[in-house]
VEXZALUM-569286 format. One record per atom (N, C-alpha, C, O, CB): residue number from 0; residue in one letter; atom name; x negated, y, z. Coordinates in Angstrom, 2 decimals, decimal comma. Glycine has a CB too. Layout:
REC num residuo atomo       x       y       z
REC NUM       a    CA       X       Y       Z
...
***
This chain:
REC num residuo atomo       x       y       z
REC   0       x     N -186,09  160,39  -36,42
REC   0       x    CA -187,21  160,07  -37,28
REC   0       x     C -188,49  159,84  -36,45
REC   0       x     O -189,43  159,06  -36,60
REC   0       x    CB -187,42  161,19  -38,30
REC   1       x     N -188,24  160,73  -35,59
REC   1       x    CA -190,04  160,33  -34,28
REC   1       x     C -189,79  159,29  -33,44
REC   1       x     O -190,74  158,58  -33,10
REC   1       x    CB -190,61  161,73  -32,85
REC   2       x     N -188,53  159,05  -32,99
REC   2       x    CA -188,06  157,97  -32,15
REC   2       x     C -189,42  156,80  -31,90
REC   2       x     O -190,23  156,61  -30,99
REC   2       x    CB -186,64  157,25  -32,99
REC   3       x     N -189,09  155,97  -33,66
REC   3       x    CA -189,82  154,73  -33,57
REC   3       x     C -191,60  155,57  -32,80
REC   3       x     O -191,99  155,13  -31,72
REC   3       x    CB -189,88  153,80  -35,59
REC   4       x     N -192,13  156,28  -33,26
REC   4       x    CA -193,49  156,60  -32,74
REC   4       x     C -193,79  157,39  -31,20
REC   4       x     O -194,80  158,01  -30,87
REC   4       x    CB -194,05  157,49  -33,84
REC   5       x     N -192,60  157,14  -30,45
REC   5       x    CA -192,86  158,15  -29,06
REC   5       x     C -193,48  157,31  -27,95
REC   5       x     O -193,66  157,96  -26,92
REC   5       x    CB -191,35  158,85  -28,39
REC   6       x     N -193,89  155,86  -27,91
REC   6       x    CA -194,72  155,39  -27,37
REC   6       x     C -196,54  155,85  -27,62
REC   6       x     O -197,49  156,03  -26,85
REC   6       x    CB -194,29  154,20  -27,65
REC   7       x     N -196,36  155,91  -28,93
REC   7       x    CA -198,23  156,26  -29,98
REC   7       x     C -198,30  157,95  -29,11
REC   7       x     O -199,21  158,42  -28,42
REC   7       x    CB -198,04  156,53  -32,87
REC   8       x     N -196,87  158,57  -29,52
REC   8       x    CA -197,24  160,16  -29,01
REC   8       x     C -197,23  160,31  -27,81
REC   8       x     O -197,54  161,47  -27,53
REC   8       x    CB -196,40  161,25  -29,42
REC   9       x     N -196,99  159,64  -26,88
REC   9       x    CA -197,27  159,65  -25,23
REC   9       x     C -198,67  159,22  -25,00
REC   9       x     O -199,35  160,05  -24,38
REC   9       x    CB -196,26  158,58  -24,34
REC  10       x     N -199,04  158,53  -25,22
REC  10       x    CA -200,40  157,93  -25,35
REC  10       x     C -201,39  158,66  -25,86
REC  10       x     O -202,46  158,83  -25,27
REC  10       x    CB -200,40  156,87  -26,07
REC  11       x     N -201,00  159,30  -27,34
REC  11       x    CA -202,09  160,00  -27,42
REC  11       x     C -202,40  161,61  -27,16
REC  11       x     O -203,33  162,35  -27,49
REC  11       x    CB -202,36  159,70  -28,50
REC  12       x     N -201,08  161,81  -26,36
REC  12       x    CA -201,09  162,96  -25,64
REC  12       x     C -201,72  163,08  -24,48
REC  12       x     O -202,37  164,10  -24,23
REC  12       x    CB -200,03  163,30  -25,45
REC  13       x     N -201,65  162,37  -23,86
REC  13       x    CA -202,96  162,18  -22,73
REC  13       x     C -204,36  161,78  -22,69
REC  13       x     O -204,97  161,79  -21,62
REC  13       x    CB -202,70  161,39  -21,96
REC  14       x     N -204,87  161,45  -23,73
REC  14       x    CA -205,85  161,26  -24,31
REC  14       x     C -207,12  162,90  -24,39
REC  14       x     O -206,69  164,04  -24,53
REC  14       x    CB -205,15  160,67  -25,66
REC  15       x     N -207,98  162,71  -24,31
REC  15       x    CA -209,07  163,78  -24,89
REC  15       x     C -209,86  163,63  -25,86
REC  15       x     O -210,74  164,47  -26,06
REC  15       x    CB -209,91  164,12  -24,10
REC  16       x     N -209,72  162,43  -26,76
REC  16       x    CA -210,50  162,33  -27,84
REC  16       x     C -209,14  162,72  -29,23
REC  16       x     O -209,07  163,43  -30,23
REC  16       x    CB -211,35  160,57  -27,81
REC  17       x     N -208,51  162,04  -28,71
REC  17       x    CA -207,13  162,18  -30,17
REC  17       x     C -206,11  163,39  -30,24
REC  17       x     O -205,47  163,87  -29,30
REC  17       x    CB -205,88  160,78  -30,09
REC  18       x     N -206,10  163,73  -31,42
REC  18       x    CA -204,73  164,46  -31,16
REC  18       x     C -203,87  164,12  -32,86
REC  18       x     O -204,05  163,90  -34,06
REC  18       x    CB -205,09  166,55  -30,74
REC  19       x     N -203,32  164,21  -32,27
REC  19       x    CA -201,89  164,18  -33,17
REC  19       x     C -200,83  165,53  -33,33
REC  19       x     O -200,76  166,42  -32,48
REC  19       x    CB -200,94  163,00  -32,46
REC  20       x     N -199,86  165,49  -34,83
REC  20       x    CA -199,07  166,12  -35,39
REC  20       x     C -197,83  165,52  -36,01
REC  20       x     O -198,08  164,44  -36,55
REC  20       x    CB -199,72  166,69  -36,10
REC  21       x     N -196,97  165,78  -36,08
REC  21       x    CA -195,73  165,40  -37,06
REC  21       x     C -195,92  166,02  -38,24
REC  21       x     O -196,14  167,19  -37,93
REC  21       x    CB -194,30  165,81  -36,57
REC  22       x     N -195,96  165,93  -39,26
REC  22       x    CA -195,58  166,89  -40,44
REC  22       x     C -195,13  165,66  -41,38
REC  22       x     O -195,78  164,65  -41,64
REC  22       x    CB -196,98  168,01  -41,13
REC  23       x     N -193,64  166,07  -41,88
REC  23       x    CA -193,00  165,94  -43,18
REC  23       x     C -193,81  165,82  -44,48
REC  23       x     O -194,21  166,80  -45,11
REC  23       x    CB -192,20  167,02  -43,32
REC  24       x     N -193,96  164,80  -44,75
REC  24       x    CA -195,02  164,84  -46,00
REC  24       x     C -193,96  164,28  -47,35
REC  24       x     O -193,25  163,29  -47,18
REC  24       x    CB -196,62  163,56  -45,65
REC  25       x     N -193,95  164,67  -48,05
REC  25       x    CA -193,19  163,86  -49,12
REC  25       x     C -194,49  162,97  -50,60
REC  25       x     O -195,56  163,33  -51,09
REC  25       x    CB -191,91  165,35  -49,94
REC  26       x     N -193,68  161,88  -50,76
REC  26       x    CA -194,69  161,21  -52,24
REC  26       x     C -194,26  161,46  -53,11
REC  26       x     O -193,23  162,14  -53,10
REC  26       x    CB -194,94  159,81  -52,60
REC  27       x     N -194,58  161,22  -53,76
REC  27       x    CA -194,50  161,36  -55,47
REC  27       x     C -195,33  161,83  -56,43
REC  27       x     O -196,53  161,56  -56,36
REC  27       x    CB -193,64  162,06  -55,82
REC  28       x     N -194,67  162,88  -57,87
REC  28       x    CA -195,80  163,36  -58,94
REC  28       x     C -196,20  164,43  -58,01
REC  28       x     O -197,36  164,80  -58,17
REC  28       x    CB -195,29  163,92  -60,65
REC  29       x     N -195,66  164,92  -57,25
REC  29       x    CA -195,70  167,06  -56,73
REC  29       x     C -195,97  165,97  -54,98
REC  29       x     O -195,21  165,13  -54,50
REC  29       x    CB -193,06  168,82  -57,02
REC  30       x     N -197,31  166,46  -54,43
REC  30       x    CA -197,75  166,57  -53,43
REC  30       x     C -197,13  167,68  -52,53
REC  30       x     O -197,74  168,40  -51,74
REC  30       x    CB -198,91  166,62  -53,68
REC  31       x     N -195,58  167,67  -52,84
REC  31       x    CA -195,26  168,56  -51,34
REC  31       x     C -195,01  167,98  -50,09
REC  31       x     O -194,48  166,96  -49,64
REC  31       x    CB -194,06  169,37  -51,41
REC  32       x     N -195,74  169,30  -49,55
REC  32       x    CA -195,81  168,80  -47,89
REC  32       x     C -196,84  168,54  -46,91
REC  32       x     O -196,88  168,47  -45,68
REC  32       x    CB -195,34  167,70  -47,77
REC  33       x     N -198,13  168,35  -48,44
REC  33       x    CA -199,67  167,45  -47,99
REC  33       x     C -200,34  168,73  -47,45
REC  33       x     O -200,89  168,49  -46,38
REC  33       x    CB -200,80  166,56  -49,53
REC  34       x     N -200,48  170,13  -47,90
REC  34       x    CA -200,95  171,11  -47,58
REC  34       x     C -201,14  171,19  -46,17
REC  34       x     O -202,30  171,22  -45,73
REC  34       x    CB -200,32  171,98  -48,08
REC  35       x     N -200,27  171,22  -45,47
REC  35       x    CA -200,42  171,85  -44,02
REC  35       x     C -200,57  170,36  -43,29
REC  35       x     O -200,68  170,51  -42,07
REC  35       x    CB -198,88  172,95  -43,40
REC  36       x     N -200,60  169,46  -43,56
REC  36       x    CA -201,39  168,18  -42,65
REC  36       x     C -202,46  168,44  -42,80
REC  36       x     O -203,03  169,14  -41,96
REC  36       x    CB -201,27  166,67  -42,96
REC  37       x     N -203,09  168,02  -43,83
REC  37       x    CA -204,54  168,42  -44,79
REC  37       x     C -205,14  169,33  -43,64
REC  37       x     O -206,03  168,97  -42,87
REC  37       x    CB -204,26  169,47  -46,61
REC  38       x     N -204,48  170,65  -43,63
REC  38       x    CA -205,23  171,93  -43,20
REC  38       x     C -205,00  171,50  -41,66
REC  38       x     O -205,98  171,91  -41,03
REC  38       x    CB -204,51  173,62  -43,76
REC  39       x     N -204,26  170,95  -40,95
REC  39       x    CA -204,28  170,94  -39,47
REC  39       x     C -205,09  169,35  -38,90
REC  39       x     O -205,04  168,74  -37,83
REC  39       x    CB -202,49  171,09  -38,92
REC  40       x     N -205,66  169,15  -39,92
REC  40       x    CA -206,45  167,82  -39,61
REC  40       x     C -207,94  168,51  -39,74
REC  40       x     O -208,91  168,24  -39,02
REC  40       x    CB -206,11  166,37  -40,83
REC  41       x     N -207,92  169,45  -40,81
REC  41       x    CA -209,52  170,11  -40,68
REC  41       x     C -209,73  171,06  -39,57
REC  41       x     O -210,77  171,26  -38,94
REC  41       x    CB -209,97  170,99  -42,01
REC  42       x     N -208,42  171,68  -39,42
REC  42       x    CA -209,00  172,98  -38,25
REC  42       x     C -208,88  172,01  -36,90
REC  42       x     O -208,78  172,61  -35,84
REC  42       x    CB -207,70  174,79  -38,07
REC  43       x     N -208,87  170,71  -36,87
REC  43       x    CA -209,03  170,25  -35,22
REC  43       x     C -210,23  169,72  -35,63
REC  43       x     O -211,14  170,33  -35,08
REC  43       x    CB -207,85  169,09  -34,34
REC  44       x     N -210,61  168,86  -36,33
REC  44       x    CA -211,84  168,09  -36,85
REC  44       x     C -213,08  169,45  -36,39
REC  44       x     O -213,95  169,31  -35,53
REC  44       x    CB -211,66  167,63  -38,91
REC  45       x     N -212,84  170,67  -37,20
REC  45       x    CA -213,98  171,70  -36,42
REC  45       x     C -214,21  171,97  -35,59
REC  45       x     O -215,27  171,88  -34,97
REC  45       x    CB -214,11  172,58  -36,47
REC  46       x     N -212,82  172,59  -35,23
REC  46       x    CA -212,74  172,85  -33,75
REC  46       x     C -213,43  171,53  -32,92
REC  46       x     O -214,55  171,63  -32,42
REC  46       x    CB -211,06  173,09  -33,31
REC  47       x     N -212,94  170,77  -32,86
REC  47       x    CA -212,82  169,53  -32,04
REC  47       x     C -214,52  168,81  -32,12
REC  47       x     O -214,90  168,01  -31,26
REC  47       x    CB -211,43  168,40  -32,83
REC  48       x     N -215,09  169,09  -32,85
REC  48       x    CA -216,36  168,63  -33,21
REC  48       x     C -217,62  169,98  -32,77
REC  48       x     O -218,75  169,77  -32,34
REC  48       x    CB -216,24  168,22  -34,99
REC  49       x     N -217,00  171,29  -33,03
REC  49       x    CA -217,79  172,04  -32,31
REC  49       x     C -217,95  172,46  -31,50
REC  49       x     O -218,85  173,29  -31,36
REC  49       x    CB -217,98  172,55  -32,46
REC  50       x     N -216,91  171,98  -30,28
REC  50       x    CA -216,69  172,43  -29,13
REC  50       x     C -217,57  170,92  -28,57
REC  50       x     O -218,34  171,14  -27,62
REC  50       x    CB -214,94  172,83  -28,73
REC  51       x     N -217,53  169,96  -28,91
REC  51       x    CA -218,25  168,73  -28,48
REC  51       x     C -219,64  169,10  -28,68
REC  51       x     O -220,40  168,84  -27,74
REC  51       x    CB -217,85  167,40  -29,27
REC  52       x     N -220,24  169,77  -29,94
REC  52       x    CA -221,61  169,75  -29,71
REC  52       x     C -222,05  171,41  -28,72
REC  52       x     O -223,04  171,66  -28,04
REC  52       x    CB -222,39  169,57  -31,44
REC  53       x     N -220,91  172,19  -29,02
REC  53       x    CA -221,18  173,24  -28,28
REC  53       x     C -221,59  172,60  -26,38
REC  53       x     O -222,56  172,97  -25,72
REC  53       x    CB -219,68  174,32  -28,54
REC  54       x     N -220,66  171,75  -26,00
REC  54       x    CA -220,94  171,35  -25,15
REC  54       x     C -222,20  170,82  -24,45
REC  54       x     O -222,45  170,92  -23,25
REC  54       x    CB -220,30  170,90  -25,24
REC  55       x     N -223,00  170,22  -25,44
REC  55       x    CA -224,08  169,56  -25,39
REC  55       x     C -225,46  170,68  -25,50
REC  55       x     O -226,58  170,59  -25,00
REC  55       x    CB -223,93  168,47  -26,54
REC  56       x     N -225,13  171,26  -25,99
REC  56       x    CA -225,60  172,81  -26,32
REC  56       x     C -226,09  173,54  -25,54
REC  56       x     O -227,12  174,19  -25,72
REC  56       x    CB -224,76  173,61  -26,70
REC  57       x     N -225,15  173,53  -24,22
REC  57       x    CA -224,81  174,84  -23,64
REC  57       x     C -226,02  174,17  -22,73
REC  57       x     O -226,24  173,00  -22,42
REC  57       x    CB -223,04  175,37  -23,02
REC  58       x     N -226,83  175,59  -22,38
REC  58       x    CA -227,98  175,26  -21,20
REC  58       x     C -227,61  174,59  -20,21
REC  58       x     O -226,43  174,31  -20,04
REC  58       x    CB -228,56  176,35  -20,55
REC  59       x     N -228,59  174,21  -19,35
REC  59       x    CA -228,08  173,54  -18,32
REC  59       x     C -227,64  172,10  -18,49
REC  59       x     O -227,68  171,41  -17,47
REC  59       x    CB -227,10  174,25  -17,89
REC  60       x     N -227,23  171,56  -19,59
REC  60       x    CA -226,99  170,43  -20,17
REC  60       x     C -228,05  169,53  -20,38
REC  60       x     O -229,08  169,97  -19,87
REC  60       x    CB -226,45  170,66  -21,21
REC  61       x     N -228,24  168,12  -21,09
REC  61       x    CA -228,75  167,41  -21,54
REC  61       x     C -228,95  168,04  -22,83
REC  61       x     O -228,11  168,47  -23,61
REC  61       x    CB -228,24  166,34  -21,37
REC  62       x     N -230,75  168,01  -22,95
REC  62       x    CA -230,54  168,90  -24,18
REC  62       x     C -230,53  167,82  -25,04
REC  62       x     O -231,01  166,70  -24,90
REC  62       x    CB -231,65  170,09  -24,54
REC  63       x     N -229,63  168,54  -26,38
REC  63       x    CA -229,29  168,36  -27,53
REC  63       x     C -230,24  167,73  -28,52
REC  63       x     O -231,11  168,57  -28,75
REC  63       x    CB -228,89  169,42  -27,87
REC  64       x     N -230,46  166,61  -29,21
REC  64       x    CA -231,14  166,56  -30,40
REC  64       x     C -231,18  167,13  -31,50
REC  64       x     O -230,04  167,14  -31,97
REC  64       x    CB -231,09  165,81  -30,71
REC  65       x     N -232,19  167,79  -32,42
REC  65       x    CA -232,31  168,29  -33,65
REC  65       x     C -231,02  168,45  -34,50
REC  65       x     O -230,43  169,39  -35,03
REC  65       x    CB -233,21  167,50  -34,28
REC  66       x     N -230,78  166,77  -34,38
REC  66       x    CA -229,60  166,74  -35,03
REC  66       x     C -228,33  167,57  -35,33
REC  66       x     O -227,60  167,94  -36,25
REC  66       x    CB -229,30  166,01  -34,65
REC  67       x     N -228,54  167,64  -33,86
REC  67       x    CA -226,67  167,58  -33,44
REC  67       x     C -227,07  169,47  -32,99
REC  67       x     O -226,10  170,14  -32,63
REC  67       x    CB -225,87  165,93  -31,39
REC  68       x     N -228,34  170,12  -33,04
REC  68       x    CA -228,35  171,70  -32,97
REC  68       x     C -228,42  172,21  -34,47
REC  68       x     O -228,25  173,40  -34,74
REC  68       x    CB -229,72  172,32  -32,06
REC  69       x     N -228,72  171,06  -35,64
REC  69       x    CA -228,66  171,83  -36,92
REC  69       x     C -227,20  171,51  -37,34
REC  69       x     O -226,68  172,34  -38,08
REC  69       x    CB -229,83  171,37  -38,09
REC  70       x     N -226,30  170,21  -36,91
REC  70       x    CA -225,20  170,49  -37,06
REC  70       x     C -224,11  171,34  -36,75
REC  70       x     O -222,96  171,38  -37,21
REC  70       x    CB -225,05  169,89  -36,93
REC  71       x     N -224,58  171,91  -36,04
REC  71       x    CA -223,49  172,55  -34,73
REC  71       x     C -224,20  174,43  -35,73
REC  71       x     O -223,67  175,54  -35,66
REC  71       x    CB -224,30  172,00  -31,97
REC  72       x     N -225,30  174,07  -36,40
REC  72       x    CA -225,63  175,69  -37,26
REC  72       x     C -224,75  175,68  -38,46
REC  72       x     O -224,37  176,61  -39,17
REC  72       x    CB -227,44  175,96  -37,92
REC  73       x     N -224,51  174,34  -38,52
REC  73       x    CA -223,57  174,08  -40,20
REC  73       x     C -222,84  174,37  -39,89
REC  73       x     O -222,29  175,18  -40,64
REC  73       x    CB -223,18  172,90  -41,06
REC  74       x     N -222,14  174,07  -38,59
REC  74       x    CA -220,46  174,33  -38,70
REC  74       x     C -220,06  175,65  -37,86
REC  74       x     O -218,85  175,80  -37,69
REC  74       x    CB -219,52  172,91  -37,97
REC  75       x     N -220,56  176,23  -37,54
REC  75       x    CA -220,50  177,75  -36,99
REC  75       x     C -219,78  178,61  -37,69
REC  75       x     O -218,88  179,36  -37,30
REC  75       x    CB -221,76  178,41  -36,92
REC  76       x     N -220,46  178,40  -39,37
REC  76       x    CA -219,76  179,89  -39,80
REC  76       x     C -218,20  179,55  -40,37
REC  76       x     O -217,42  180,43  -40,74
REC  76       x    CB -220,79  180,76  -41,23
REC  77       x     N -217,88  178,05  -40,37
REC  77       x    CA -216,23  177,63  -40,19
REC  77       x     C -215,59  177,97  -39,19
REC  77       x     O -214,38  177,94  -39,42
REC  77       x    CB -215,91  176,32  -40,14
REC  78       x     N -215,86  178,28  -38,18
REC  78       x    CA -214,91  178,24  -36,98
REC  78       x     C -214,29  179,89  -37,08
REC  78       x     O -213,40  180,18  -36,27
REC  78       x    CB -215,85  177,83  -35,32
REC  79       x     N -214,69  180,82  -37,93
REC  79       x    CA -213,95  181,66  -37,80
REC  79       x     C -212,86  181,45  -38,65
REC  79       x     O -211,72  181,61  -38,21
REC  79       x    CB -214,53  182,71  -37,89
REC  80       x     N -213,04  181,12  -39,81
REC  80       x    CA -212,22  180,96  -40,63
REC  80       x     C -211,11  179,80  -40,41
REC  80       x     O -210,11  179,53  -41,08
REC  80       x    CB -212,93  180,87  -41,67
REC  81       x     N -211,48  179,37  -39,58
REC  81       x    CA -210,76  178,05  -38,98
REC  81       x     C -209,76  178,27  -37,97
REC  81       x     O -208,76  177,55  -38,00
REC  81       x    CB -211,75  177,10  -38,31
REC  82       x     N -209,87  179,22  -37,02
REC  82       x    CA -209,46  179,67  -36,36
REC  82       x     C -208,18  180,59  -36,92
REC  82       x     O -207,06  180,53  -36,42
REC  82       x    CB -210,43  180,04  -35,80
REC  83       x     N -208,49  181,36  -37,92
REC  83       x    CA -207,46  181,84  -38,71
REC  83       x     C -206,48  180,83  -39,17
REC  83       x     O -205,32  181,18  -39,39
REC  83       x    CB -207,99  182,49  -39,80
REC  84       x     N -206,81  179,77  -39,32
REC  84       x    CA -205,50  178,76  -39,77
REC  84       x     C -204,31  178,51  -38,84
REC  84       x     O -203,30  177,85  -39,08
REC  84       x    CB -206,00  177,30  -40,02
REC  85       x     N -204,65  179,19  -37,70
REC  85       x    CA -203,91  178,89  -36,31
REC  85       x     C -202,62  179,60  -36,47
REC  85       x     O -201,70  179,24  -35,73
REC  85       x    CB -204,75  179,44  -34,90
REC  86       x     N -202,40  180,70  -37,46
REC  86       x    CA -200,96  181,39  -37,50
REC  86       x     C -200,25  180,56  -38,67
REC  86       x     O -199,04  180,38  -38,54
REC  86       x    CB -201,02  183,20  -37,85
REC  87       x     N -200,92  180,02  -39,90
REC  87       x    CA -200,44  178,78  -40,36
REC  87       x     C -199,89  177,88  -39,70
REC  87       x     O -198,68  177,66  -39,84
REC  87       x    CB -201,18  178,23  -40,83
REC  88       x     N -200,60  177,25  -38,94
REC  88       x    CA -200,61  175,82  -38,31
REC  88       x     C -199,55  176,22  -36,79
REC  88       x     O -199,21  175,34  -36,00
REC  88       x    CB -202,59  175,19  -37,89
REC  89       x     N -199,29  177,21  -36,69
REC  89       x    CA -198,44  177,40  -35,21
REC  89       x     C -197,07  176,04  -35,27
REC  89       x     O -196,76  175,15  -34,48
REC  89       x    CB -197,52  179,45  -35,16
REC  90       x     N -196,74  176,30  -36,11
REC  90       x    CA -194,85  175,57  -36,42
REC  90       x     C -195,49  174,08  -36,25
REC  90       x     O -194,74  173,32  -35,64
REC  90       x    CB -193,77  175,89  -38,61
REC  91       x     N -196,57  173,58  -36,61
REC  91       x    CA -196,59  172,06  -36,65
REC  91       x     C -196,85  171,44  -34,89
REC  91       x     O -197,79  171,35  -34,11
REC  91       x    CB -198,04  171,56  -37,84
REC  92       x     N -195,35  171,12  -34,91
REC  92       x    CA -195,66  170,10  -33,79
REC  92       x     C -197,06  169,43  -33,44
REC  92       x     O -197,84  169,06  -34,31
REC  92       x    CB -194,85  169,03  -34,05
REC  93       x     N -197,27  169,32  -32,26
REC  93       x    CA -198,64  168,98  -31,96
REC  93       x     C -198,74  168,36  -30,74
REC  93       x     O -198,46  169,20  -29,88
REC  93       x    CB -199,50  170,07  -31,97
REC  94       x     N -199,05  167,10  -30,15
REC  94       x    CA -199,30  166,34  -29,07
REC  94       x     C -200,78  165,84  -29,01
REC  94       x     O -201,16  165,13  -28,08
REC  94       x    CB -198,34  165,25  -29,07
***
């Protein structure tokens, strides 16, 4: 079933902006399956977005615009709770 996509997952495994997952999604009336994509697309999106402005952040750096220090206050108090999704999210394949 991954076969056809193991060129996309080599590629974007070496990458530092992308990441990718497999998950089994099924269609229909009953959305099973959508749950744990859903949730492992938000806990990298945080992660992945607050570690970028954390970066910019961190002294010694180019300092940061307004912007991107009141964003980085918005998304703070997610990352704990985000982080907890990680014993969820263990089983999903991840490149």
């Amino acid at each position: 079933m991954v076969e056809p996509f193991e060129d996309v997952i080599a590629r974007v495994a070496v990458t530092e902006n992308l990441r990718g997952a497999v998950a089994l999604v099924a269609c229909g009336h009953e959305p099973a399956g959508v749950t744990v994509p859903v949730l492992w697309i938000l806990h990298h999106a945080i992660v992945g977005r607050g570690l970028a402005l954390y970066a910019v952040l961190t002294p010694g750096r180019v300092l940061a615009s307004a912007d991107q220090a009141a964003e980085y206050g918005r998304l703070e108090p997610l990352f704990a709770p985000t982080e907890r999704l990680v014993t969820l999210l263990s089983h999903v394949p991840s490149f």
